[in-house]
VEXDREN-2710 file (C-alpha; in Angstrom, 1 decimal):
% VEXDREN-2710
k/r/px/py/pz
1/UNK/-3.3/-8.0/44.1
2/UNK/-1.0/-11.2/43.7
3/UNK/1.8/-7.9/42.1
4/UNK/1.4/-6.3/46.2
5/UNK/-0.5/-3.0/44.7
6/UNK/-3.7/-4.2/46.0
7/UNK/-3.9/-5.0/49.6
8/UNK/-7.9/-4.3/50.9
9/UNK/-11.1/-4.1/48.5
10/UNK/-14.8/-3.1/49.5
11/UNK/-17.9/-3.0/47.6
12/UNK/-19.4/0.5/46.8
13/UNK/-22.1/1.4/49.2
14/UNK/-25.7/1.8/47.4
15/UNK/-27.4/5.1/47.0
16/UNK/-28.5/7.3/50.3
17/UNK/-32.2/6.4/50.7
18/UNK/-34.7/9.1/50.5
19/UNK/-35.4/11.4/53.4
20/UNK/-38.9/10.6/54.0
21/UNK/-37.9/7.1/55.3
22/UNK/-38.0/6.8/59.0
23/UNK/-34.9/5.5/60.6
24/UNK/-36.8/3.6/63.4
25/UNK/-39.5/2.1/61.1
26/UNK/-38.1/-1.4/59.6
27/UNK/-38.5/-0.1/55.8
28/UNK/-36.2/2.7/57.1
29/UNK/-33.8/0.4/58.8
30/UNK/-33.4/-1.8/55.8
31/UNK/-32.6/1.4/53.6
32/UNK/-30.1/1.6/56.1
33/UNK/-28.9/-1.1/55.8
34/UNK/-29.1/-1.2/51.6
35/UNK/-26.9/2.1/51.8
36/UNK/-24.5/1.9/54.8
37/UNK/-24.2/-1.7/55.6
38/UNK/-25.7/-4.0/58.5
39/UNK/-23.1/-2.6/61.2
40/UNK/-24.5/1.0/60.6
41/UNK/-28.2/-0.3/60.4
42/UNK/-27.8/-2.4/63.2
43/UNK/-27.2/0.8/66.1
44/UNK/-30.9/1.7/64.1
45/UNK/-32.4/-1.2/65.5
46/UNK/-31.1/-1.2/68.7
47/UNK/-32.7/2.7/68.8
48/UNK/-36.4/1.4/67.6
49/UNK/-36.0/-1.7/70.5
50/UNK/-34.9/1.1/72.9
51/UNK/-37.6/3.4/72.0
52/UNK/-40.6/0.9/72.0
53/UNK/-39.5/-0.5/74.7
54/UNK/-39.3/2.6/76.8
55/UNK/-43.3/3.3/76.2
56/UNK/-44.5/0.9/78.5
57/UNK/-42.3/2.3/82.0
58/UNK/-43.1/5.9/80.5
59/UNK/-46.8/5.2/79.8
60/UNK/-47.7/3.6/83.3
61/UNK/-45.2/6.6/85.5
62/UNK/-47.0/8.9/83.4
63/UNK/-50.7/6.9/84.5
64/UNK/-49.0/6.9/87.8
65/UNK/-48.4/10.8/88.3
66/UNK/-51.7/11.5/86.7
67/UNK/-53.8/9.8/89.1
68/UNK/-51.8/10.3/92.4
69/UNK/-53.7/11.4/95.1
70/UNK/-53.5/15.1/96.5
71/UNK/-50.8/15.6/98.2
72/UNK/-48.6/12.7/97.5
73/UNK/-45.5/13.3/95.8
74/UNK/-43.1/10.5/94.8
75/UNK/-41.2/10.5/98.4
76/UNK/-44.2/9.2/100.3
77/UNK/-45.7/7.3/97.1
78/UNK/-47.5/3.9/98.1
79/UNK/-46.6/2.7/95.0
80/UNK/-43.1/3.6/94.0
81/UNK/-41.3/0.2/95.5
82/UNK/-43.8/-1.2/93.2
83/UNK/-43.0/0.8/89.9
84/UNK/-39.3/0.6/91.0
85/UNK/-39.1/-3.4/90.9
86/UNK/-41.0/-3.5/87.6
87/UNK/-38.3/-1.2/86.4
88/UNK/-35.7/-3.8/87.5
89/UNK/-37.4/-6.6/85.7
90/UNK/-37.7/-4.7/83.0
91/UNK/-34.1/-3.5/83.2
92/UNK/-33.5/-7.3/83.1
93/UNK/-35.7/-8.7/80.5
94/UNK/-34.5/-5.8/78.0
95/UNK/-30.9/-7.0/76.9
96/UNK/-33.0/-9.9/76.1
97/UNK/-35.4/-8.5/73.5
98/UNK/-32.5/-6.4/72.2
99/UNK/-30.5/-9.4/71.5
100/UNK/-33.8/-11.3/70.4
101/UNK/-34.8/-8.1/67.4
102/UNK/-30.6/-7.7/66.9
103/UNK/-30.4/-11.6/66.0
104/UNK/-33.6/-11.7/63.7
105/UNK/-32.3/-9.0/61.7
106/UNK/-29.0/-10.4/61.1
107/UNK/-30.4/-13.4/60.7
108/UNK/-32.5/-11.7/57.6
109/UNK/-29.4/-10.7/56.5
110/UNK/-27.6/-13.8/56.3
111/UNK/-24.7/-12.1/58.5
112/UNK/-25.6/-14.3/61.9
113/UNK/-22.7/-14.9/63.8
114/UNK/-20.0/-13.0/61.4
115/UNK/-17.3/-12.1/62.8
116/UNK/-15.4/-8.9/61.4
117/UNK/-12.2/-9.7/59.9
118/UNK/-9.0/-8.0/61.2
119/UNK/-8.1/-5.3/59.4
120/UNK/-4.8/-3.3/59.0
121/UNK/-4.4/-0.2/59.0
122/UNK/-2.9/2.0/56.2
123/UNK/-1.3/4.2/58.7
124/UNK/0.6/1.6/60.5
125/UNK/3.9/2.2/60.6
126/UNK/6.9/0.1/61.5
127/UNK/10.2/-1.6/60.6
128/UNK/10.2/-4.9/58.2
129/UNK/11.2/-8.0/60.3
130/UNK/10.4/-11.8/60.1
131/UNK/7.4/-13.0/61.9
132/UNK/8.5/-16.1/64.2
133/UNK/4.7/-17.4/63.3
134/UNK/4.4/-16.8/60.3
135/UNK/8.3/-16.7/59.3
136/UNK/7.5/-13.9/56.6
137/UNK/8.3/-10.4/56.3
138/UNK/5.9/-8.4/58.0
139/UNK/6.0/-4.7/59.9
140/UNK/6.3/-5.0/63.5
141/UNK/6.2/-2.3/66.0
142/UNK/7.8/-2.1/69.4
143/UNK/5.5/-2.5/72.2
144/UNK/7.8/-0.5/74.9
145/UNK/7.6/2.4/72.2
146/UNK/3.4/1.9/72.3
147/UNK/3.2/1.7/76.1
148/UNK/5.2/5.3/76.1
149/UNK/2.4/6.5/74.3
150/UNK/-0.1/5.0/76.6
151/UNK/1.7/7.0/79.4
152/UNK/1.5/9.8/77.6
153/UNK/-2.1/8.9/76.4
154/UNK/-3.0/9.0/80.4
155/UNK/-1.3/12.2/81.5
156/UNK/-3.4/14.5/78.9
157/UNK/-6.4/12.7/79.7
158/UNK/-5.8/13.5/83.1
159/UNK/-5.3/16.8/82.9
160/UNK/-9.0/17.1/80.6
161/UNK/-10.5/15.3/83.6
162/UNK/-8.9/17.7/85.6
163/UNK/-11.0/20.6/83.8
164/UNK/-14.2/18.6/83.8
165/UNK/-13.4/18.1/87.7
166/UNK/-13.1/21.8/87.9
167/UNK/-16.0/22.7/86.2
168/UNK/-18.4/20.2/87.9
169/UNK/-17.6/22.0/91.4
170/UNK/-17.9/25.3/89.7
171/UNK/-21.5/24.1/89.1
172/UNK/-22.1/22.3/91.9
173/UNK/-20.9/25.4/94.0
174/UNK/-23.5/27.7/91.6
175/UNK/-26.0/25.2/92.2
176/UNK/-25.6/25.6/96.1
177/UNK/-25.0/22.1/96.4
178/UNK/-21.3/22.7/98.3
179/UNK/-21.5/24.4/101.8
180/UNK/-18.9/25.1/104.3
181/UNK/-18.6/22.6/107.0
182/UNK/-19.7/25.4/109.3
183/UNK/-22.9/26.2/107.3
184/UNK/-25.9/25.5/108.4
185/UNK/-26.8/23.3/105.1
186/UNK/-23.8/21.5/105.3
187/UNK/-24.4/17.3/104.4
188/UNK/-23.0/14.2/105.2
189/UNK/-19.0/14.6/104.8
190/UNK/-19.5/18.6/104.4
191/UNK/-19.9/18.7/108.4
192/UNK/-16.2/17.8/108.8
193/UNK/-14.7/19.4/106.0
194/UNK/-15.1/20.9/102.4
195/UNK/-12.5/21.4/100.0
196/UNK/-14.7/22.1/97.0
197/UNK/-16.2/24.6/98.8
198/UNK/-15.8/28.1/96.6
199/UNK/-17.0/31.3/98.7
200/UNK/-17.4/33.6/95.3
201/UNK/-19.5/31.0/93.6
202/UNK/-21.4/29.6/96.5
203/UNK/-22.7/32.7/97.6
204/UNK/-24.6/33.5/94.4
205/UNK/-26.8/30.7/95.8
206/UNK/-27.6/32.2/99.1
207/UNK/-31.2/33.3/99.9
208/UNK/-32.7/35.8/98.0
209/UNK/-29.6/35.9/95.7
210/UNK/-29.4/35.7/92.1
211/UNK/-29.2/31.4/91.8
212/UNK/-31.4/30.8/95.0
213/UNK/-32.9/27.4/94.4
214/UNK/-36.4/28.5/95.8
215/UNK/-36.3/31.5/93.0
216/UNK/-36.9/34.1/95.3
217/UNK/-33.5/35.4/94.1
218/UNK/-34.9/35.9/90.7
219/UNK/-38.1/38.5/90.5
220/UNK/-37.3/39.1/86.3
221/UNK/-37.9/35.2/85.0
222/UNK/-39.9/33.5/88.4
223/UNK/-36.9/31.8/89.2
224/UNK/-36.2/30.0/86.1
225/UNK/-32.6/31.7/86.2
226/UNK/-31.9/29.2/88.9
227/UNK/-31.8/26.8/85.6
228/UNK/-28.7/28.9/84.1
229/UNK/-25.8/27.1/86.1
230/UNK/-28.0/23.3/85.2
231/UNK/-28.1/24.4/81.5
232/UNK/-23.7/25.6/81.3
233/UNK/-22.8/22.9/83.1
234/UNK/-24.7/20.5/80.3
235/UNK/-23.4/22.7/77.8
236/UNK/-19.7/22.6/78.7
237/UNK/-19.6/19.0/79.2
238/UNK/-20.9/18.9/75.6
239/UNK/-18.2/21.1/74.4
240/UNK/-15.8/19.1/76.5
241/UNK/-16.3/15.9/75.1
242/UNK/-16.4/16.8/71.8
243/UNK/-12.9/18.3/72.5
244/UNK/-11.5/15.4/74.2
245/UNK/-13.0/13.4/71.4
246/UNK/-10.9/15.6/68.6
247/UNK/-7.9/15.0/71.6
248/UNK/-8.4/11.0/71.6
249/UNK/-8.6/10.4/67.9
250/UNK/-5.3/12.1/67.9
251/UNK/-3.9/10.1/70.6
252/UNK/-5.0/6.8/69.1
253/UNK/-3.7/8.0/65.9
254/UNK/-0.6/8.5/67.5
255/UNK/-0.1/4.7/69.5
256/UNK/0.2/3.5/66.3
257/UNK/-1.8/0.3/66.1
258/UNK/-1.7/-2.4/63.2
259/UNK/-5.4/-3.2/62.9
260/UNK/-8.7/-1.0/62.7
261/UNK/-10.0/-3.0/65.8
262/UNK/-7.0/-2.2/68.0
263/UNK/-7.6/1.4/66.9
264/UNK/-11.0/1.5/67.7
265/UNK/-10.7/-0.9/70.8
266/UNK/-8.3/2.0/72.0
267/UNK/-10.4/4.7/71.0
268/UNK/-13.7/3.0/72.8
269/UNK/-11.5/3.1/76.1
270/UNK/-10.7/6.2/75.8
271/UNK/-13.7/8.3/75.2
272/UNK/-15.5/6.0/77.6
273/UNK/-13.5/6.8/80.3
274/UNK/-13.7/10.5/79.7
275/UNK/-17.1/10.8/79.1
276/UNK/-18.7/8.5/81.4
277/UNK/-16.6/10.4/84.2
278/UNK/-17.3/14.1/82.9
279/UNK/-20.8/12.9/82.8
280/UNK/-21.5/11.6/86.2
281/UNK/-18.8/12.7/88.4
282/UNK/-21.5/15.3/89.5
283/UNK/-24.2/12.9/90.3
284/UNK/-21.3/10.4/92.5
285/UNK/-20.3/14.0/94.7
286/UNK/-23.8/14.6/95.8
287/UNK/-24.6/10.9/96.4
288/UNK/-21.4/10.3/97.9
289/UNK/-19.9/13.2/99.6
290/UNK/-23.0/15.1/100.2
291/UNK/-25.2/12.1/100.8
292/UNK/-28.2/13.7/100.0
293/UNK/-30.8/11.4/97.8
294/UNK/-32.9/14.7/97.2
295/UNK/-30.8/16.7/95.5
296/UNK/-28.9/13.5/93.8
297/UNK/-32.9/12.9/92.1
298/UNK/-33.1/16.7/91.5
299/UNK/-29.8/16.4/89.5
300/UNK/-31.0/13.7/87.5
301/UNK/-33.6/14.7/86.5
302/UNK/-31.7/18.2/85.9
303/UNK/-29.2/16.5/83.3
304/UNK/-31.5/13.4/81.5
305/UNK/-34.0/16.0/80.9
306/UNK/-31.7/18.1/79.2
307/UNK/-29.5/15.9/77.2
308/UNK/-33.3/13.8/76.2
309/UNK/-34.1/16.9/74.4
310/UNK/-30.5/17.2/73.0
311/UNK/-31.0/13.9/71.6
312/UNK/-34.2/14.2/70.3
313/UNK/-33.3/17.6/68.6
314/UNK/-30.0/15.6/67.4
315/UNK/-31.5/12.9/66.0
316/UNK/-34.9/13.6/64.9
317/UNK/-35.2/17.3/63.4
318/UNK/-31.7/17.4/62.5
319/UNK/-31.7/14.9/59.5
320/UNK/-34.6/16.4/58.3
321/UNK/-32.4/20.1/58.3
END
């Protein structure tokens, strides 16, 4: 190191633990922890706070549809306002415990209040100049050249949200959410006008046509087909976002920043952005545009459904494959 050939050294990792530990169990989580490190163990015990602390909302809802009285659905509920404030104190109270169960592990650990140290990056690249801090030689990179690449950065994101744009009216069209402003299930701002309104597409979900959402469209699978434009839309935001993730590692590679944290930092931002607007653009159109709470609960439920089972297929039968 003192000759300049060394520059960055790292302990070996342990051995992978076994596969019949349980991530979400705490002898799971410290193999974790033995093989990968506390950062990697640590999103481990944020999942088993998450999880456990998602069975008591899910237990009582579940209590709560059980026992409902005939004929009551969860529009004329007595008791939703009550189930939906104990979900904001719940909401409330559970950065709490996850910052309560994050701190006693770390704390176990002995890494408390570490901070990571800043880290440059192999790839940096740059011309040799004299620091005025430091006054020594370092590599220094001009920041006009950097915000270029921003620019760029933004312009092909922009065009991928563009596509995912596209594709959530395709849905929302197949879907028969979008209507005409002269049709007679036009909502809120549809009734003056509709840009995203797409005849071809639309019409599929006309009554009695193939992706009618009452399924009288469908006499093969007893309506289920009405699923099929729920089920590619999910799909091709997956495939989407694991392209503009491929896209954003590029980019990031690219802007050329001298520590891992900048890279990351930049990388965060970017697939953020992306995702959380490829996401949820859908859910903001009908609760904004078309104003209709309905539909905005039917999507919801539509899409968390869905991706809860992707998870749980990702995360728990997966490792076990």
């Amino acid at each position: 190191k003192k000759m300049g050939a060394v520059t960055e050294a790292a302990p070996l990792i342990g051995e992978r633990p076994p596969r019949a530990i349980i991530p979400l169990r705490v002898e799971g989580i410290m193999a974790t922890k033995v093989a990968f490190g506390p950062e990697v163990a640590m999103y481990f015990v944020f999942m088993r706070s998450f999880t456990l602390w998602l069975l008591p909302p899910a237990f009582i809802g579940f209590f709560m549809w059980l026992l409902r009285p005939a004929g009551v659905t969860v529009d004329d509920s007595k008791v939703i306002p009550f189930f939906s404030l104990f979900m904001v104190l719940w909401a409330s109270a559970f950065p709490s415990i996850v910052q309560h169960e994050e701190s006693k592990f770390a704390c176990e650990w002995g890494c408390l209040g570490a901070e990571r140290r800043e880290v440059s990056r192999v790839e940096f690249v740059g011309h040799w100049a004299i620091s005025p801090i430091t006054e020594k030689m370092e590599l220094c990179y001009p920041a006009w050249k950097r915000w270029l690449k921003y620019a760029a950065s933004t312009l092909v994101t922009l065009v991928m949200l563009a596509v995912a744009f596209a594709v959530m009216i395709c849905s929302l069209n197949l879907q028969g959410y979008v209507h005409a402003a002269d049709e007679l299930g036009a909502e809120g701002l549809e009734t003056r006008a509709s840009p995203f309104h797409i005849e071809a597409l639309a019409s599929l979900a006309e009554p009695g046509r193939l992706f009618d959402p009452s399924g009288a469209g469908d006499p093969w699978l007893g309506g289920w087909i009405t699923y099929v434009p729920v089920l590619m839309h999910v799909l091709v935001i997956r495939i989407l976002n694991r392209t503009y993730c491929g896209i954003a590692e590029g980019l990031t590679a690219w802007e050329n920043h001298r520590t891992e944290r900048g890279h990351e930092d930049a990388l965060i931002v970017k697939r953020f952005l992306f995702e959380a607007f490829d996401s949820y653009v859908a859910l903001f159109y009908v609760a904004f545009f078309m104003r209709d709470p309905l539909r905005l609960r039917q999507e919801l439920v539509s899409l968390y459904t869905i991706d809860s089972l992707r998870r749980a297929a990702t995360e728990l039968l997966l490792p076990w494959l």
